[in-house]
N, C-alpha and C positions, 0 to 999 in steps of 0.2 A: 383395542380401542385407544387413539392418540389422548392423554393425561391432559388437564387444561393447559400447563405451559406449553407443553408442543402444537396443541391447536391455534395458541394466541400468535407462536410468533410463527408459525405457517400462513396463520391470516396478516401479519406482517411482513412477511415477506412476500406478498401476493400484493399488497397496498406499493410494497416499493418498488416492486417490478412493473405495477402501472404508472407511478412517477416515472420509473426510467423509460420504458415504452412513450410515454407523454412529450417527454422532454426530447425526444427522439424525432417525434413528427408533427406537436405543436410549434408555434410562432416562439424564436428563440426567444428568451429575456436580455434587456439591453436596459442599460445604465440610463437615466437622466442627464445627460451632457451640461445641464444648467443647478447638478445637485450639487451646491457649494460645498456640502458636510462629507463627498468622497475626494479623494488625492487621485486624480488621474494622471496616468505615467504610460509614456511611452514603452514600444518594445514587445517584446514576448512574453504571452497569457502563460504562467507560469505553471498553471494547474491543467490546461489544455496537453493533456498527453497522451491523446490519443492523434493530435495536429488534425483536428475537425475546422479549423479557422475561424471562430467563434468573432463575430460582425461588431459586436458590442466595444462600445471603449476597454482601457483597459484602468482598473483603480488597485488602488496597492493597500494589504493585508496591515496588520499592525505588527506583522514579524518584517516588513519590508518587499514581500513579495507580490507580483501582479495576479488577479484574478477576475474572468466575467464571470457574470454572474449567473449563466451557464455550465459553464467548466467547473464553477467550483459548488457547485449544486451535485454535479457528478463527483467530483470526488469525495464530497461526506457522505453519498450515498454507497458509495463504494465501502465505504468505513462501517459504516451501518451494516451494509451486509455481511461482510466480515466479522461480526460479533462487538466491533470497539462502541462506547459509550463518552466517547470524545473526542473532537476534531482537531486532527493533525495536521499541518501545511506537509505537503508531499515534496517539498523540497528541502525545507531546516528543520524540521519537525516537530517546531514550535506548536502549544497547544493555541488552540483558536476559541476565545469563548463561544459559549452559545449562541447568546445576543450576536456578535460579532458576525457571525455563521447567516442569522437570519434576514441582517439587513443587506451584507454583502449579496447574498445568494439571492437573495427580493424573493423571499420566502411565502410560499399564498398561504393562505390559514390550514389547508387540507396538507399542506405538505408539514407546514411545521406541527401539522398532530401528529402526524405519523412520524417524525422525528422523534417527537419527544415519547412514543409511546414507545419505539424503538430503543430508543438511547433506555428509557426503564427498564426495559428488559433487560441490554446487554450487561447493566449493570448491576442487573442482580444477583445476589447470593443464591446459587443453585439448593442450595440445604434449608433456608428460612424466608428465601425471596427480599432480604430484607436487601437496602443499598451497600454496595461496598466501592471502595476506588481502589484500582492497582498504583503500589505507589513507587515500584521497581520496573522503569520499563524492559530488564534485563532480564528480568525474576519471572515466571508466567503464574508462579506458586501465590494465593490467595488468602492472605488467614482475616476469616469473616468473625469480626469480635462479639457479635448475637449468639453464632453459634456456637463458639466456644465459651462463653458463659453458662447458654443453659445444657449443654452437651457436661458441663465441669474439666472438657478436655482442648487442645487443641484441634480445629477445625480447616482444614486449609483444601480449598480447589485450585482446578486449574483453569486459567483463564481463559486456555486456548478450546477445549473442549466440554467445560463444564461439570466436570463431574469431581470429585471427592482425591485429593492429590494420591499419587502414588510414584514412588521411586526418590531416586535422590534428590537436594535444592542446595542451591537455587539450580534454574536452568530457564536458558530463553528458549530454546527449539521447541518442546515437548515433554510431557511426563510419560508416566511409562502405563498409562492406560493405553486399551488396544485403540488404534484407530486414530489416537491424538499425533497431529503434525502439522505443520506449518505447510501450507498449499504452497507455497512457493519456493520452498527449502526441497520439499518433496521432488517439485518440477527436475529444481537442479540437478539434485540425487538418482533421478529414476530416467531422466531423458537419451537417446539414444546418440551415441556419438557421429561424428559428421563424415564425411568421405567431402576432400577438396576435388573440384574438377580441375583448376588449374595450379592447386598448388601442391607439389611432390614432397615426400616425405614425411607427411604429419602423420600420427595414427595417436587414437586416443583424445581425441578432444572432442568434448562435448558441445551437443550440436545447437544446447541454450544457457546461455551466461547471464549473470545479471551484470548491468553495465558497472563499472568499476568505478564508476564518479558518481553516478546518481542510484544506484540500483537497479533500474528498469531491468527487465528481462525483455533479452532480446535471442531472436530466434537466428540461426546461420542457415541458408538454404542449401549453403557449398558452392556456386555457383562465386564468379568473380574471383578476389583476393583475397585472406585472411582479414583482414583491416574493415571495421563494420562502424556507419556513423549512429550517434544516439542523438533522436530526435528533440529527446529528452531535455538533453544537458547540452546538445551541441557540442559534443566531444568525441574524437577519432578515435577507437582504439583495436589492439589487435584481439583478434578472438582465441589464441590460441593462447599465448603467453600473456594476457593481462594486460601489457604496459598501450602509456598513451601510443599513438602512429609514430611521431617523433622519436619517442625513445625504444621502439620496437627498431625503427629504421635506423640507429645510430650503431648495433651489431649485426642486423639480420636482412638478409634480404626480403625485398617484397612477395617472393614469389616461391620461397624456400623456405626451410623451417627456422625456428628461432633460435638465436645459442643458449636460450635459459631453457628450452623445451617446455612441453604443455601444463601449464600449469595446471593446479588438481582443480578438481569438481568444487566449488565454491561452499562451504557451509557456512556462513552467512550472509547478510542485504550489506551491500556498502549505503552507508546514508550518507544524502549530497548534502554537503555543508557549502553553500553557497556564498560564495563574495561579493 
């Protein structure tokens, strides 16, 4: 029999996945062209990445960057599903208040409940439910100060999995509970390497990289030339050796292997720090 936290946020996670369903094939959301109080800016929806082409103006975050109010409805739900209890801009990684979140996003009352019941959870102490904030975003390790007062002992989880910390700290990947990892470290780690059709000599390169300017993960079919663009960030790079197109092309041919050869399996996200 599912414990009530697993019921609640199973029923939570069935309320977001009919927002994202919703959002998917109701009437987009679009800005007010005459609303004085948002900053519209030209350019590219900066939270659009999945390049859906999102209709709506475009109005700029308070970290600087562009968002409809579309796109960026999807990417704190994205966040939300992922276990976070606070919104990140997916380009600087600046936090974004709540507030912030709700007018940008033209938030309906049904959504921002489910927001906030959401964000309660993720940010709960799995041991006394009580509130906690991670204050290390490098750390995943948790020390909940309720429970170690009335426990008399240190209390520490992990962020990524929920449960009661185990193994060494700090660490961002994972603790050493069975089954705790990072979905997208995993990807890296476990994906199957590429076979080029046109390009001779490579062996050993894996066939998903996260882009080296912004992080995206991006998939190689093998098909074409080593060299893959990120929609992302708008930046060329080679998939084998890492470097941008330019400085891959300054030793290596297009068509050949690199002279730095393949770079390893990535265990980190590069975060795009944007200019």
């Amino acid at each position: 029999m599912l414990d009530v936290e697993e019921t609640i946020r199973n029923s939570t996670y069935l309320l977001l996945l009919g927002i994202k369903m919703g959002s998917a094939t109701s009437k987009e959301k679009c800005y007010d062209p005459k609303d004085s109080s948002l900053k519209f800016v030209d350019g590219a929806d900066d939270m659009d990445f999945l390049c859906e082409g999102f209709q709506s103006r475009r109005a700029q975050m308070s970290c600087g960057h562009s968002v409809t109010p579309t796109s960026l409805t999807n990417w704190c739900l994205q966040q939300l599903d992922e276990g976070k209890s606070t919104f990140l801009c997916g380009a600087c990684k600046a936090v974004w208040p709540y507030e912030e979140v709700c007018k940008m996003a033209l938030l309906s009352p049904e959504e921002m409940k489910t927001f906030e019941k959401t964000m309660k959870i993720n940010a709960a102490c799995p041991g006394c439910k009580s509130s906690v904030a991670k204050q290390d975003k490098l750390n995943l390790c948790v020390r909940c100060k309720a429970c170690t007062e009335k426990r008399g002992h240190p209390y520490e989880f992990c962020w990524q999995c929920q449960r009661e910390w185990k193994g060494p700290k700090p660490r961002s990947d994972r603790c050493e509970n069975d089954g705790c990892c990072d979905t997208a470290l995993q990807t890296l780690r476990t994906c199957p390497e590429i076979v080029f059709d046109t390009v001779r000599g490579i062996s050993g390169c894996p066939s998903i990289r996260a882009c080296p300017t912004c992080g995206s993960l991006l998939e190689h079919k093998g098909n074409h030339c080593k060299h893959l663009f990120c929609s992302r960030c708008a930046v060329k790079f080679c998939f084998v050796c890492l470097k941008t197109f330019p400085e891959c092309l300054k030793t290596s041919e297009i068509s050949g292997p690199c002279s730095s050869g393949v770079a390893p399996r990535q265990t980190e996200i590069p975060v795009w720090r944007k200019t």
